[in-house]
C-alpha positions in Angstrom: 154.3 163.4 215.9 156.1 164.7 212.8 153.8 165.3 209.8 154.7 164.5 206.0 153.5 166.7 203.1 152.3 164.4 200.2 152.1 166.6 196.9 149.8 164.4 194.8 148.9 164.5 191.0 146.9 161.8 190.1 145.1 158.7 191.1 146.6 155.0 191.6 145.3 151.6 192.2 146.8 148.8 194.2 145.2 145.7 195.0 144.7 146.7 198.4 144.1 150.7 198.3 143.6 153.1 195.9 145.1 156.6 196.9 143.6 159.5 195.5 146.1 161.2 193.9 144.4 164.9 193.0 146.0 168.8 192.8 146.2 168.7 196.7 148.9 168.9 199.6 147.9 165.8 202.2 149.9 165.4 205.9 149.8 161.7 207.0 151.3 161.4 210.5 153.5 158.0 211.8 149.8 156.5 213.0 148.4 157.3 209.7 151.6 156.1 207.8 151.3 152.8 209.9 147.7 152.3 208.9 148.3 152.5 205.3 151.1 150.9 205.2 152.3 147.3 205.4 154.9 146.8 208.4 157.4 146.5 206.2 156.8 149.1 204.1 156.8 151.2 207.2 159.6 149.9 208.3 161.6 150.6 205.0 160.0 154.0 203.9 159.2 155.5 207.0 162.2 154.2 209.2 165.1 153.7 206.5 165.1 150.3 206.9 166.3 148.2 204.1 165.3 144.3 203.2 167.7 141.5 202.7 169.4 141.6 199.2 168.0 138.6 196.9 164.7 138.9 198.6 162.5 141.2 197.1 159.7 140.7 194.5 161.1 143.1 191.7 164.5 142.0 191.7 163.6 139.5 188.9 160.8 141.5 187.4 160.8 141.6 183.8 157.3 142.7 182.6 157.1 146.0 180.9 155.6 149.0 183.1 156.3 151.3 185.5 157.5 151.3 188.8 155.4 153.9 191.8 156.8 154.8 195.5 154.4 152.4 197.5 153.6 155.1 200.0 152.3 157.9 197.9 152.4 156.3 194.4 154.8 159.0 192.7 155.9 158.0 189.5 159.8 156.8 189.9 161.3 154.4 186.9 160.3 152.6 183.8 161.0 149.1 183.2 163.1 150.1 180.4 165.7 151.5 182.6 166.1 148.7 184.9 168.5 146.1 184.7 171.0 143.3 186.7 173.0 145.2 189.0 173.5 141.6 190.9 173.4 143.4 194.0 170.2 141.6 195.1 168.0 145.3 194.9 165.8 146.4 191.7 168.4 148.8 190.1 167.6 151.3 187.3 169.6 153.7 185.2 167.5 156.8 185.1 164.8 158.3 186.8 161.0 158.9 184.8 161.8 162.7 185.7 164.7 164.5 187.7 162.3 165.5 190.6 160.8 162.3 191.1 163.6 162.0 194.1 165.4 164.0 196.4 169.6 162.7 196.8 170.8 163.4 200.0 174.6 162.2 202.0 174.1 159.2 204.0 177.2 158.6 206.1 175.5 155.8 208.1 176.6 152.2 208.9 180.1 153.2 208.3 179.7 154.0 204.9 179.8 156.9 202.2 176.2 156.6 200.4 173.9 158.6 199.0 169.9 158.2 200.3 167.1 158.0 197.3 163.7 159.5 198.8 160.7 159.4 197.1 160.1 163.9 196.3 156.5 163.5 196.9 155.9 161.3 200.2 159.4 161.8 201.4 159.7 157.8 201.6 163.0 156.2 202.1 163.7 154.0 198.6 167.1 153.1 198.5 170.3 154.5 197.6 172.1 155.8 194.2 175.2 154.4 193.0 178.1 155.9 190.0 178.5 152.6 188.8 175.6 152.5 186.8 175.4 151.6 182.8 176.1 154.4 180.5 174.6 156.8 179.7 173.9 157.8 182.8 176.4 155.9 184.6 173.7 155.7 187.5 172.9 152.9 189.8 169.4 153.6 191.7 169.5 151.0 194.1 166.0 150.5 195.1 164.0 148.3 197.5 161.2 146.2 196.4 159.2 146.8 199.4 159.0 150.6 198.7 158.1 149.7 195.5 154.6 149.0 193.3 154.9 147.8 189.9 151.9 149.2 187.5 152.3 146.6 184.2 152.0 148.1 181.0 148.4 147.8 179.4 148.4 145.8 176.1 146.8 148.0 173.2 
């Protein structure tokens, strides 16, 4: 089995886990992926899988916060860059910071795309688009699935 290097930072809590996030390198193989995952956050982030359109929990979100990979918790967006692609996916404008992701060619299914994985867990998140709002004139594409939202605290 294939081992995945998880660069980690600080600490996150999810209803159901908390991962320690802390100044160290962690390898997670598939069966350790599988156990901490949901199957279909497996089945998204670890196998590229992607969920119906219209169908995920964050497609509608409109709470103020930030939004996490849901395999490592990396720090990805901020609600104030997300808005109504209509394509049915979470879509944001801008990443929280350039190396949050890695882009790479994904000429699957046919198509001309480019992948969005998370630069931390190596998680499969969705795919970028250049025909985003300005300024950026991105479209991150995202699935809910490989997603945690963290709401903003009120002061």
């Amino acid at each position: 089995m294939k081992e995945q290097d998880v660069y980690i930072e600080e600490r996150i809590f999810f209803s159901d886990r908390v991962i320690l996030l802390e100044d160290t390198k962690v390898k997670k193989s598939e069966d350790e992926w599988k156990k901490i995952l949901t199957p279909e956050e497996f089945k998204v982030l670890r196998k590229k899988g992607t969920e119906p359109p219209f169908s995920g929990k964050y497609v509608h979100q409109a709470a103020e916060g930030t939004y996490v990979c849901a395999g490592c918790g990396n720090l990805l967006f901020s609600s104030a860059t997300k808005f109504d692609s209509g394509s049915g996916w979470p879509s944001f404008s801008a990443l929280v910071a350039s190396d949050a992701v890695v882009v790479k060619p994904d000429n699957s299914l046919f198509m001309k795309r480019t992948e969005v994985i998370c630069g931390q867990c190596g998680g499969h998140l969705g795919h970028v688009f250049d025909d985003g709002p300005q300024p950026t004139g991105k479209r991150y594409c995202m699935n809910s699935v490989s997603l945690r939202f963290v709401e903003k605290k009120s002061a």
